[in-house]
C-alpha positions in Angstrom: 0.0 0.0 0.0 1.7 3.4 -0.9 0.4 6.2 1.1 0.6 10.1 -0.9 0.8 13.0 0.5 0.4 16.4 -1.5 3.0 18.8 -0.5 6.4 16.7 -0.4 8.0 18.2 2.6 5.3 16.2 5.0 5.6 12.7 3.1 8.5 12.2 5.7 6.1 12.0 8.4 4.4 9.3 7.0 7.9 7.2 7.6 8.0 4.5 10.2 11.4 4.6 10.9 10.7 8.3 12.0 8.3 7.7 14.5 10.2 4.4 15.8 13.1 6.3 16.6 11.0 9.6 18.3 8.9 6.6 20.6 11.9 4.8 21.4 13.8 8.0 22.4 10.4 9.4 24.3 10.6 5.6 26.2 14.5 6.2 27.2 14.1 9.8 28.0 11.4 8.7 30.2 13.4 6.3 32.1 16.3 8.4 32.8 14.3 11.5 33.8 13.8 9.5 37.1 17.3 8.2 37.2 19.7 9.5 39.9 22.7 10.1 37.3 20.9 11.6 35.1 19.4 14.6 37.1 22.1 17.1 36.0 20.9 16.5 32.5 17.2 16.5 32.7 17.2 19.8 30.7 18.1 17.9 27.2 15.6 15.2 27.7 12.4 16.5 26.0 14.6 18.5 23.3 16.1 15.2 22.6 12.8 13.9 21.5 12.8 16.7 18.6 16.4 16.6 17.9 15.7 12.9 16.6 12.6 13.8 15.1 14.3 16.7 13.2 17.0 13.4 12.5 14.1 11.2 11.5 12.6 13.3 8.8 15.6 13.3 7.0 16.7 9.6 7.4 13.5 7.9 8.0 12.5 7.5 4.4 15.9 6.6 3.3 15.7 3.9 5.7 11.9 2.9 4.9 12.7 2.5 1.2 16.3 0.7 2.1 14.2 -2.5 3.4 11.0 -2.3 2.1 10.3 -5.2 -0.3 8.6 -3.5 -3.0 10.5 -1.4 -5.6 11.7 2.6 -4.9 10.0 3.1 -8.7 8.4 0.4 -10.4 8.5 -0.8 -13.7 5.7 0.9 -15.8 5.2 -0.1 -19.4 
């Protein structure tokens, strides 16, 4: 199933990689916000969580299309 979107700056956000990455990093930031060692640094936490977003849109569809299964461009006749 290919999803479209119709301006092509937002198609990123449609990637899966993308939002794997932003959920993962929301799960670690999480974790260490209660964490003893990590108190001095609980200021970069939540602006992690963009920073790998803003890191997502630009490598998440490289990375969808790298191991999807079904051809970048497919062979029209």
């Amino acid at each position: 199933m290919t999803r479209t979107v119709r301006h092509a700056w937002l198609q990123p956000f449609l990637s899966t990689t993308l939002w794997t990455l932003v959920l993962i990093d929301i799960a670690v930031m999480t974790y260490l916000e209660n964490q003893d060692f990590f108190k001095d640094y609980a200021g970069w936490a939540w602006p992690s969580v963009l920073i790998t977003g803003i890191i997502g849109y630009f490598i998440g569809p490289a990375i969808d299309r790298f191991f999807s299964k079904e051809p970048a461009t497919p062979n029209r006749r």
